[in-house]
C-alpha positions in Angstrom: 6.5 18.6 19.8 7.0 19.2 16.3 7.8 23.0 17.0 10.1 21.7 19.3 11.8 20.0 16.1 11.3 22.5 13.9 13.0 24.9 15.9 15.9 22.9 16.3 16.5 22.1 12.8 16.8 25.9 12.2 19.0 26.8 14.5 21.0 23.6 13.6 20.8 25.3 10.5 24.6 26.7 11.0 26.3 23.6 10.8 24.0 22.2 8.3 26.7 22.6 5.0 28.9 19.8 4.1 32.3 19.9 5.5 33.8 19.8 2.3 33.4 23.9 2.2 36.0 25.8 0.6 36.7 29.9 0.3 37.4 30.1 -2.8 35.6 31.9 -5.8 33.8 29.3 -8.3 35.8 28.4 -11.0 34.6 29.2 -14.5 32.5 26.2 -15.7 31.6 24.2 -13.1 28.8 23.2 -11.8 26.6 24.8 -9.7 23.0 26.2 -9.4 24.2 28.7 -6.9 24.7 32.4 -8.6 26.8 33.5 -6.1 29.5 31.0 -6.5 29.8 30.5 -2.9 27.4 29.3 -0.2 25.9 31.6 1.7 24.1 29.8 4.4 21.4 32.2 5.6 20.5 32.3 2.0 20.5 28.6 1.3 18.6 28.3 4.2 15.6 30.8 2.9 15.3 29.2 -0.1 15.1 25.9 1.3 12.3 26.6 3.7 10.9 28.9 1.1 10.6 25.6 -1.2 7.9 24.1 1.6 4.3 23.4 -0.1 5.8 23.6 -3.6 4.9 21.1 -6.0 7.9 19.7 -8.1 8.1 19.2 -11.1 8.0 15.6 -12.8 11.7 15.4 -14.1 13.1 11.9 -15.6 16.5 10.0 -14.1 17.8 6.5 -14.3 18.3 4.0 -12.3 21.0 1.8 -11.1 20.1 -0.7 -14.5 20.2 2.4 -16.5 16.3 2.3 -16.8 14.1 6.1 -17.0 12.5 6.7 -14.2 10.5 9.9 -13.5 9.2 10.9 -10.2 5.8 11.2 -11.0 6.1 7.1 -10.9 6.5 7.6 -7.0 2.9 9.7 -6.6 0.1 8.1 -4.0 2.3 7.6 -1.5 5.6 10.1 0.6 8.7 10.1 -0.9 12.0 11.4 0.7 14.7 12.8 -1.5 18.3 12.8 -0.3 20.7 14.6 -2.7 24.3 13.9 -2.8 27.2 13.1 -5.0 28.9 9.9 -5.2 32.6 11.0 -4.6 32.1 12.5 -1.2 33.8 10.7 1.3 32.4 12.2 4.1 29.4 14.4 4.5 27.2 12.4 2.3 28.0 8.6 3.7 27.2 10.0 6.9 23.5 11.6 5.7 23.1 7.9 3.7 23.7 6.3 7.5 21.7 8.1 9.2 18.8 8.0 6.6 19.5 4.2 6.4 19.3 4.0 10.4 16.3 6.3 10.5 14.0 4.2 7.6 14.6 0.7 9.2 12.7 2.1 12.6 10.1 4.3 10.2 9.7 1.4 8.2 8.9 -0.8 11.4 6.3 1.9 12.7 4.9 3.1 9.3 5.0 -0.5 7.1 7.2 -1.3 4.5 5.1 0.0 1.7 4.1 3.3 3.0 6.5 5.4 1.6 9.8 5.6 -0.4 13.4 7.3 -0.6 15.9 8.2 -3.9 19.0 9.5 -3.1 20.1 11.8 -6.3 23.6 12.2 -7.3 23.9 15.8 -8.9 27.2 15.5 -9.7 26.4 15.3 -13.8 30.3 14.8 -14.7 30.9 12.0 -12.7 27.4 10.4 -11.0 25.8 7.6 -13.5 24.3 4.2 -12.8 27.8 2.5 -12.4 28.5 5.0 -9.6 25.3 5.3 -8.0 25.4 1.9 -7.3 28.9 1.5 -6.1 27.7 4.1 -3.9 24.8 2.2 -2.3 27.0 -0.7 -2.1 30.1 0.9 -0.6 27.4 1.6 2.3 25.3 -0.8 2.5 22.2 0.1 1.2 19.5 -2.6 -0.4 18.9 -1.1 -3.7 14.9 -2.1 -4.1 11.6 -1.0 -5.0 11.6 1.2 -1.5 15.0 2.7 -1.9 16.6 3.6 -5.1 19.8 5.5 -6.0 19.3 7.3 -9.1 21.3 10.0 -11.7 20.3 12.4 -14.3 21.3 15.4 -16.5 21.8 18.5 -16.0 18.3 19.8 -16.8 17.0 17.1 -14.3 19.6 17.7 -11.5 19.2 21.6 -11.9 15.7 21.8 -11.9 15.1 19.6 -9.0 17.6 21.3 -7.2 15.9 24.3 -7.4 12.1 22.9 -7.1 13.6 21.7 -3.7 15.3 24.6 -3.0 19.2 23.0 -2.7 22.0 25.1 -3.1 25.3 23.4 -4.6 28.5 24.5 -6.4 31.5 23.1 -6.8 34.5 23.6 -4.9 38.2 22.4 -4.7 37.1 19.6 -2.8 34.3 18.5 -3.9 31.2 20.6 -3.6 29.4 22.7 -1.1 25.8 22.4 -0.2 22.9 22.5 2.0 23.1 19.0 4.0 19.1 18.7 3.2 17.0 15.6 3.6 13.4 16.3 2.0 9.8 15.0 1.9 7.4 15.4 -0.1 3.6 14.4 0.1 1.7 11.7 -2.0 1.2 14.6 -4.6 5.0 15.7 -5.1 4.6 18.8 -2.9 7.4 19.9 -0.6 6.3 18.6 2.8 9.5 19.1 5.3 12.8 20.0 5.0 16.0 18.4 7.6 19.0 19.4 7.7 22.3 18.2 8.8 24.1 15.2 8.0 23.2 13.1 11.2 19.2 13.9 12.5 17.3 12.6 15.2 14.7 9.9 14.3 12.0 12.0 15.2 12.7 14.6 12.5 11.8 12.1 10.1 9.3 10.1 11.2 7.1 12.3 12.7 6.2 13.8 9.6 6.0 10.9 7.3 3.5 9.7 10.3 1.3 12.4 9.6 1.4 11.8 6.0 0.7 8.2 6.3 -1.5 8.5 9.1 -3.4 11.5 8.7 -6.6 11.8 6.9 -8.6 14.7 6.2 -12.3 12.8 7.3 -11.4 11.0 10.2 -14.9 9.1 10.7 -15.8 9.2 7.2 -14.4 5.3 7.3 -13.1 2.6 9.5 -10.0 2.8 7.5 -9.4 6.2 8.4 -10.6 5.9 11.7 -8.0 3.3 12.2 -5.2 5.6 11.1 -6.2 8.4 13.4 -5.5 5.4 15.9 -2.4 4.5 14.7 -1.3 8.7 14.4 -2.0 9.4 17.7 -0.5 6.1 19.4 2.5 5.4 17.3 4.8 7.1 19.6 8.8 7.6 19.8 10.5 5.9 23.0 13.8 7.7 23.5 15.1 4.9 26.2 14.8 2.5 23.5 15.3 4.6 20.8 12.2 3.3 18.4 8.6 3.9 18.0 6.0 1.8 19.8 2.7 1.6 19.9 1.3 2.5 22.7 -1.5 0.3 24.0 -2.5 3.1 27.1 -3.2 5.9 24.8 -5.6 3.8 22.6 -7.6 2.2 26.2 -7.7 5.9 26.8 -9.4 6.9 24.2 -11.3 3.9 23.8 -12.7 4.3 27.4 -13.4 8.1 26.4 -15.0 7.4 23.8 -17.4 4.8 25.3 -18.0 7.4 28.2 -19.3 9.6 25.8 -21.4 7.2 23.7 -23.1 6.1 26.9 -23.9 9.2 28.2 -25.2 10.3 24.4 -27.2 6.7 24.6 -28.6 8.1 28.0 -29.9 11.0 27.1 -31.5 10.0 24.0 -33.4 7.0 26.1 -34.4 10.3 28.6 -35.2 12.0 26.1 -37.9 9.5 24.4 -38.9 8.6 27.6 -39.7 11.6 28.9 -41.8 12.8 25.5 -43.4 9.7 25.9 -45.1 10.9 29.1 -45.7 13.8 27.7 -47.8 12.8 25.3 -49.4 10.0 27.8 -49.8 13.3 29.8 -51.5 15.1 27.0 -53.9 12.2 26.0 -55.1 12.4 29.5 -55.8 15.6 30.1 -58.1 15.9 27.2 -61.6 16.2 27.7 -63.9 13.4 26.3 -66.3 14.6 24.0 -70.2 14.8 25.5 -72.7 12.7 24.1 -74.2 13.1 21.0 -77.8 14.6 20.8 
């Protein structure tokens, strides 16, 4: 399934560039950390993939109160990075509704704790705290401890951009750039990349599901015995269009999994039993010793 996903991200690759694209050269001076000064997509889309299992680095923003943050404070748990810039009136409100859409039905598969999301603005000129927040306001995003809209300085925004492997440069109308939605593990390591502005649930939870769910040891604990569980029957209903739990999958495996535990418990028991007569077989055939002289 994820294959499936994957390959269909890729190929929706094409149409993954805001619509706010424009022919023209880069003007002197503006911002960008593409070195082209135009957006090449087949490029952009390399170095996006490319950026998959790289650790990023721990870079400091604010916050809608105007409080540092840095993005080491998210480590032990997912975190999905949206990047966007808070004058766009079209591309990125569309990738902020879809992520909101997306997160309330991860959030009711995964738990309201198991992960979080900042969207970034990397427009340095004109994306502060005032902004950012408008932002999240103007479409109604809950500004909390799960989601929080954050801006930085051009160090910040440049480096991350390029830790992530987003392409942007400005344009005259607005900028151009890789529509990229990205997670990252518990450790700050590039997990998966989507891409276009409106996604399928399934893109994104499916991976945060195995991050959340998936443990390296499955019987080394109940804990993680439980998640292995909760991985394998947490599954997407497209009639309904939300994950459920599927009750069938887990009798499944429960009955399988007693199957096999009785038949182990049988053999061991035919197993003792059947050294036990051989001993008891053993005893008797020995001679008894002839009497002493």
């Amino acid at each position: 399934m994820m294959t499936i996903m994957l390959a269909a991200t890729l190929c929706a690759a094409v149409v993954a560039v805001s619509s706010d694209a424009h022919a023209g050269q880069q003007a002197p001076g503006t911002i960008s950390n593409s070195y082209t000064g135009a957006l090449d997509e087949e490029k952009a889309l390399a170095l996006s993939q490319a950026a998959i299992g790289r650790a990023i680095g721990d870079y400091s923003f604010r916050d809608t109160q105007g409080n540092r943050i840095s993005l080491s404070d998210f480590r032990g748990k997912p975190l999905v990075i949206s990047l966007i810039y808070s004058s766009c009136a079209d591309v990125c409100p569309v990738i902020t509704a879809t992520l909101q859409n997306v997160d309330e039905m991860a959030r009711d598969a995964l738990g309201d704790d198991s992960y979080s999301i900042v969207t970034i603005g990397f427009d340095i000129g004109a994306d502060n705290p005032v902004q950012m927040k408008s932002f999240a306001r103007k479409y109604g995003v809950k500004i909390n401890d799960h989601w929080k809209f954050l801006s930085g300085d051009l160090l910040a925004v440049t480096a991350l951009s390029e830790d992530l492997g987003f392409q942007f440069f400005e344009s005259a109308k607005g900028f151009d750039h890789l529509t990229q939605t990205t997670i990252l593990d518990k450790n700050g390591v590039v997990f998966r990349q989507i891409y276009g502005e409106q996604f399928e649930a399934p893109h994104f939870v499916e991976p945060l599901k195995s991050l959340v769910f998936g443990t390296a040891s499955p019987f080394s604990s109940l804990s993680d015995l439980i998640n292995k569980v909760r991985l394998f029957c947490t599954i997407y209903d497209p009639t309904a269009d939300q994950y459920r739990f599927r009750y069938s999958i887990f009798f499944r495996i429960l009955v399988g999994a007693t199957v096999i535990l009785g038949m182990m418990t049988f053999l061991l028991k035919w197993l003792w039993q059947n050294h036990k007569r051989n001993q008891l077989r053993l005893r008797e055939q020995k001679p008894s010793p002839g009497p002493s002289l």
